[in-house]
Structure formats: structure tokens, C-alpha cells
N, C-alpha and C positions, 0 to 999 in steps of 0.2 A: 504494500500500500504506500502511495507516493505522498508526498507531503499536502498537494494540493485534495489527494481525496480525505484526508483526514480532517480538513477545515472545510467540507461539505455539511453545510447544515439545514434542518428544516425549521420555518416557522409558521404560526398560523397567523392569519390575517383577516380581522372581521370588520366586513362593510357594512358599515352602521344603517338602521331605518333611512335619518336623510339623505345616504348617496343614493341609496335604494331607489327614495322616491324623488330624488333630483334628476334621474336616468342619466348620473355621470357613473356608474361602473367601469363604462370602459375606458374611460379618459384616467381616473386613476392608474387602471389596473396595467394601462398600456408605460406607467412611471417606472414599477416591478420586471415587467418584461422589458424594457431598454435598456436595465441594467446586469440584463442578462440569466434574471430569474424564472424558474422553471414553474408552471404551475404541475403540482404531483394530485394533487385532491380539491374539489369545490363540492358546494351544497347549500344549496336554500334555506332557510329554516327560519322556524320559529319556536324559538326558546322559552321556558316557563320559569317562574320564579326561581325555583330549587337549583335549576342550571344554574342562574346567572349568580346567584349567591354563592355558590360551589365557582363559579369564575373567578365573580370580583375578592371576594374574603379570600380565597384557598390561594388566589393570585396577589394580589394586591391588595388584601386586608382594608380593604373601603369601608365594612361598617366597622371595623375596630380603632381605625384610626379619624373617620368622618362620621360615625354613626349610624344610626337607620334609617335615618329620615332623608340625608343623601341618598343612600340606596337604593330607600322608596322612590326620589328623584328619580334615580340615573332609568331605576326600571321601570318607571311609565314611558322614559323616552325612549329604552330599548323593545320594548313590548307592542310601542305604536303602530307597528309593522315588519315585514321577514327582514334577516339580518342573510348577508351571505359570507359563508367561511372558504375561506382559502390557505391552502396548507403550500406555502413556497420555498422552494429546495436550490441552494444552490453553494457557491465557496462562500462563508463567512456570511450566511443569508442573514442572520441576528443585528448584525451590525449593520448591514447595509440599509436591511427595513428601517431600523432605527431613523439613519439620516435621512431616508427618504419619506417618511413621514411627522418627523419633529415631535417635540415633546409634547405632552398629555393637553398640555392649556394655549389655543392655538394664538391667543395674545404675547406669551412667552417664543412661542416655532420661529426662528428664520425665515425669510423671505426665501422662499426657493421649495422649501417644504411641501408636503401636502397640506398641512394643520396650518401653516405660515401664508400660506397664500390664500387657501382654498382655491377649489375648481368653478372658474364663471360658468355659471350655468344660470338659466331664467325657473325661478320655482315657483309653484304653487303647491303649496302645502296643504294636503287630505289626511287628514288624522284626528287620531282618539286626543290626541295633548291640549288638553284645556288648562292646564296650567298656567299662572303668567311669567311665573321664572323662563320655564321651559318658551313659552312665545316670544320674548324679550330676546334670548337668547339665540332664536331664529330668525327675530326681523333683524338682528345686528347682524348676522349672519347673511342674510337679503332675502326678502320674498317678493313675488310679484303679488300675491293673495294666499289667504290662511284660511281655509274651512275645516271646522271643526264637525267630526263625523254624528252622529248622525245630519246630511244637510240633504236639502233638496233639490232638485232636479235644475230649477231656474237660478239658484245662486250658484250651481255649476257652470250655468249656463250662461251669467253674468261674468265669470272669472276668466270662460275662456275668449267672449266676446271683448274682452277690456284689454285679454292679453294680444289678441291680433291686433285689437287698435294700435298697441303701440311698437306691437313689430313694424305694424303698416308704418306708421309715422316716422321708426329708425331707419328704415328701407329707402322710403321714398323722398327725405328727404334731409338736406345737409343741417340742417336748423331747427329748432320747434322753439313755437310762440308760447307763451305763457299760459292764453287759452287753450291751446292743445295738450299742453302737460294737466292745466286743471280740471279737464273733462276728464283724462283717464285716472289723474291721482286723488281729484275733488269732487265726483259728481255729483251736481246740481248746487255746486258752486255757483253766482250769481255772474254773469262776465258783465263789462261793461255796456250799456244799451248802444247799440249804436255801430259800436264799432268793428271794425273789418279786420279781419287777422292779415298782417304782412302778406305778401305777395297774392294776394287773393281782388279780383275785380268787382268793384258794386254791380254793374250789367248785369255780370255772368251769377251772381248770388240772387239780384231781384228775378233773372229770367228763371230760375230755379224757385225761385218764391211765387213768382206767377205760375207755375206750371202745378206746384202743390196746392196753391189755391181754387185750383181748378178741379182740381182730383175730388172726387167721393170724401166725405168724413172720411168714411171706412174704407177706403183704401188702404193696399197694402203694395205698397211702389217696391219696383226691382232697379237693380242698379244697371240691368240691362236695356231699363226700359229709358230711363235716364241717359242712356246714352246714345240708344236709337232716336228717341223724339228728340232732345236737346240738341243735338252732333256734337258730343264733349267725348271726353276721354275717360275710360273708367278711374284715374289714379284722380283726374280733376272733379269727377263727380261723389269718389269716395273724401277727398279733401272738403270739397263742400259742404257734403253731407256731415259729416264729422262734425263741423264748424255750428251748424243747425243742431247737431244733438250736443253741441257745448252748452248752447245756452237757451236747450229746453223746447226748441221748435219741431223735432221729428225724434221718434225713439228710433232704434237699432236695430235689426235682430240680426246674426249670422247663421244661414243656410246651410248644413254639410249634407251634399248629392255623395254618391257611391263612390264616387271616382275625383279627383282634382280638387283644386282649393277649392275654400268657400266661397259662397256667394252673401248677397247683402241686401236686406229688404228694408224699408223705410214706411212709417206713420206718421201722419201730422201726431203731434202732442195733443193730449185732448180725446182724441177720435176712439 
């Protein structure tokens, strides 16, 4: 036996609830393998109290040295959802993990870290954790929206419509106005009466205002239709429209068809 296979080591590696539900697994996992680690073993799971106190105490003596009530902590936030374990094998694998995931308190980690930097990723947070420590602890961390399980169908459906808004907004465009940030982070914030967001034409917003004037109460306008009758451009007509659901003049909704993005329907307010 050669000297390098006798500093072959294995360790395990557990991907907590939030990478889980952040859908960065493989962005981590890909930090492990660049440095030349081997995956030997994985599995999903969901862990029950007796596990993780046989983990943390029999590992890291958490309720003897932080007591119970940490513990009770830490396992509402491990319990929130499946953990995945990873058993990684390589020369000196103890040490390596170590650097490449930084110490326990990701305030304390190196920039370069996993814990030091974290993985950007855009979240919305589906979970049992109604705690405030625990949510505190995740908006500093970043979310795009937090529902607390059990929710309902429409304020799913609010989180994912608020979060296309503002892909849309980072995509299409180099700048955002104040009323476009406060429609997706303030709704039914008040905007100024009146006023026209930058680079945006009175014409081209009254012609759009005359045309829903026109429409049925109960209409339910498409953004296709907007673009055949008007002759705009769908990024100009979704801009528009956005602009009107700032400040209360048409609701939202987003369409998902079988196939390709979504679509976008529009109501006067009111109707």
C-alpha cells in the first residue's frame, strides 16, 4: 500500500432542507467533484428525531453544550423537508471538505466557501418553519417569498406570478424604476397619480387605456390580443401592463399551456 492510498478517506456530506428546496444541489455538489472527489454512496431521506439527536449529541454534543431548546431549533429546521446524504471518498477527503465548505457559522466562513459565500440562487420558501428565529434567519439569507405550509393554491399562485414579474423586469431591461420595484416588493403601494415611468410614452399608455375602456367589465384580455389589435410588441405590452397593475388599474394573472412559457391575461380592476 502506497502512501497516497493510505490518506484515502471517506466523509459524509449532508445537504440540508434549504439547498434541497433552493434546487442548488448540483451547483454545490459540482465544488466536491472539481476537486477531485468521488461520490461512493447518496440517498434521500428523511430523518426523525432519535436520528438527528444520535447525530448532533453523539457528534457534536449540541444539546450538552447549547441545550435542548437549540436542538428543538436546529430540528424543526432539519425536519422541514428531505435532507440528502453523501458519502465522498477521496486523498485526505476530511480536510478538503472542511475548506470547501467553511466553518459551522456562515458569518464566521471565508469568502470563497460554501457557508462564506452561499450559492445565488432565487428562493421561494415552502415549508412547515413558522418560526421567527428560523425566518429571520432565511430572509438574511434571501428569499424571493416565504409560505408557510399549510397554504393555498392562489398565494402559490401569487409567488410564482410576482416571481416572473421580476425575472421579466431583470431580462428585459438594463434599469428598473422605483414603481416597478414597488409593484413586485410593495403591492398596492400607492405610486404617484399621474405619473409615467421612464422611458415609457403617454400615447402609447392612453391608447392602451382607451382600448380597456372599451372592453367588457368582465373581460379577461390576453397579451396576444394586445398585440394583434394595438401592433405593439409583446415585451412593450407586458411593460405596460405591469405599469397599470402598479398602480391598481388591471390585475395579472399568468397562464401555464402544456408546452413553452407562460402566457398573461389582464382585468380592469374592479370588474
Amino acid at each position: 500500500m502506497n502512501e497516497e492510498q493510505e490518506l484515502v478517506e471517506r466523509s459524509l456530506v449532508v445537504f440540508k432542507p434549504d439547498a434541497v428546496q433552493r434546487g442548488i444541489v448540483g451547483e454545490i455538489l459540482s465544488r466536491f467533484e472539481r476537486v477531485g472527489l468521488k461520490i461512493v454512496a447518496t440517498k434521500m431521506v428523511n430523518p426523525d428525531r432519535d436520528h438527528y439527536f444520535k447525530h448532533y449529541e453523539g457528534i457534536g454534543q449540541m444539546v450538552t453544550r447549547r441545550g435542548e431548546e437549540a436542538f428543538d431549533r436546529n430540528l424543526k429546521y432539519m425536519t422541514s423537508g428531505p435532507v440528502i446524504a453523501f458519502v465522498f471518498e477521496g486523498v485526505e477527503a476530511v480536510a478538503i471538505i472542511r475548506k470547501i465548505v467553511g466553518t459551522t457559522e456562515p458569518k464566521a466562513a471565508d469568502m470563497g466557501t460554501i457557508r462564506g459565500e452561499g450559492c445565488m440562487a432565487d428562493v421561494i420558501f415552502l415549508t412547515a418553519a413558522d418560526d421567527t428565529e428560523f425566518i429571520n434567519r432565511a430572509q438574511k439569507l434571501g428569499f424571493v417569498d416565504y409560505l408557510i405550509k399549510p397554504f393555498n393554491y392562489e398565494r402559490f399562485k401569487t409567488a410564482l406570478v410576482n416571481y416572473q414579474k421580476m425575472r421579466d423586469l431583470f431580462r428585459d431591461n438594463e434599469k428598473a424604476t422605483q414603481e416597478q420595484l414597488d409593484s413586485m416588493l410593495h403591492p398596492g403601494m400607492p405610486s404617484e397619480s399621474g405619473r409615467v415611468t421612464k422611458g415609457m410614452h403617454p400615447k402609447t399608455l392612453e391608447t392602451i387605456r382607451r382600448y380597456l375602456e372599451r372592453s367588457p367589465a368582465d373581460a379577461v384580455i390576453t397579451q396576444q390580443e394586445l398585440v394583434e389589435k394595438l401592433g405593439l410588441s409583446r415585451v412593450t405590452v407586458r411593460r405596460y401592463m405591469e405599469y397599470l397593475a402598479s398602480i391598481n388599474e388591471v390585475a395579472v394573472q399568468m397562464v401555464y399551456g402544456t408546452v413553452g412559457r407562460p402566457s398573461y391575461t389582464y382585468r380592469k380592476m374592479g370588474s
